[in-house]
C-alpha positions as CSV (number, residue, x, y, z in Angstrom):
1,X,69.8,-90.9,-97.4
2,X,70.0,-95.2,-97.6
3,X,67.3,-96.2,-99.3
4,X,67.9,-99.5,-99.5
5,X,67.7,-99.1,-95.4
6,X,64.8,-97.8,-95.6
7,X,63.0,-99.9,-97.7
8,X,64.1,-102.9,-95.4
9,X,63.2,-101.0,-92.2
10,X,59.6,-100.6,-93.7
11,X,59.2,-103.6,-94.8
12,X,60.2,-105.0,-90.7
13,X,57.8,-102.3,-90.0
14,X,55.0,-104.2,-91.7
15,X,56.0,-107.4,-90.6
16,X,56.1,-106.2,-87.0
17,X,52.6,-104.8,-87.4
18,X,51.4,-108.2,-89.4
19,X,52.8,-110.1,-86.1
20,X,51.8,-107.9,-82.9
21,X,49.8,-109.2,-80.2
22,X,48.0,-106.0,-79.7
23,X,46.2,-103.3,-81.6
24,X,48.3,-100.3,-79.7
25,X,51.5,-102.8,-80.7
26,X,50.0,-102.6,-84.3
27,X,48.9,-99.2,-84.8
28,X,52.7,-98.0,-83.3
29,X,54.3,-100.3,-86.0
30,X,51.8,-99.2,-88.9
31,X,52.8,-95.3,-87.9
32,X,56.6,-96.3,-88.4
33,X,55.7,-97.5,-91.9
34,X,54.1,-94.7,-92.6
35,X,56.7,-92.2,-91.1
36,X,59.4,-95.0,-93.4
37,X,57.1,-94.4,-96.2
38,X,57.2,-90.4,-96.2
39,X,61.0,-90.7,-95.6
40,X,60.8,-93.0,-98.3
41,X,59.2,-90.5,-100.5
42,X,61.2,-87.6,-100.0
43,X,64.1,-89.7,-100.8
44,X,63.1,-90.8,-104.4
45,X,61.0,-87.2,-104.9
46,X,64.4,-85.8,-104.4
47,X,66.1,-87.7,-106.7
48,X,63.7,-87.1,-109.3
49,X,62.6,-91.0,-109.5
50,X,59.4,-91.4,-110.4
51,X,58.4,-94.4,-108.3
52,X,57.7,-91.8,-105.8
53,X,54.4,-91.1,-106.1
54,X,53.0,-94.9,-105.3
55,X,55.0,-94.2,-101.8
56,X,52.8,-91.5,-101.2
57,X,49.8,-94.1,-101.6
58,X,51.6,-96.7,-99.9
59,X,52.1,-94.4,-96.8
60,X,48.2,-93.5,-96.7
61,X,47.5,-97.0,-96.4
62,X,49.8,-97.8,-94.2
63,X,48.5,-95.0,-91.8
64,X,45.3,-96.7,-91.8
């Protein structure tokens, strides 16, 4: 698993959301963060990191 990858494709995730002309458009983009931020998660959970747990928050909010 890239993190690196999947930090920057969460991070266009977000920007996409910031920039979309329509709340479906939005809400599709803030669901790929979140699904990015899980992914995300599991990534540094598995290696052991301990930034993982503030993914977990980060991919709550996103969903919202």
């Amino acid at each position: 698993m890239d993190l690196n990858k999947l930090y920057f494709d969460h991070q266009v995730s977000l920007l996409k959301a910031r920039r979309a002309q329509t709340p479906a458009l939005r809400h599709g983009h803030q669901a790929e963060a979140a699904r990015l931020a899980a992914d995300i998660w599991q990534g540094q959970n598995a290696l052991g990191a301990a930034a993982a747990c503030a993914w977990v928050a980060r991919g709550e909010q996103s969903a919202a």
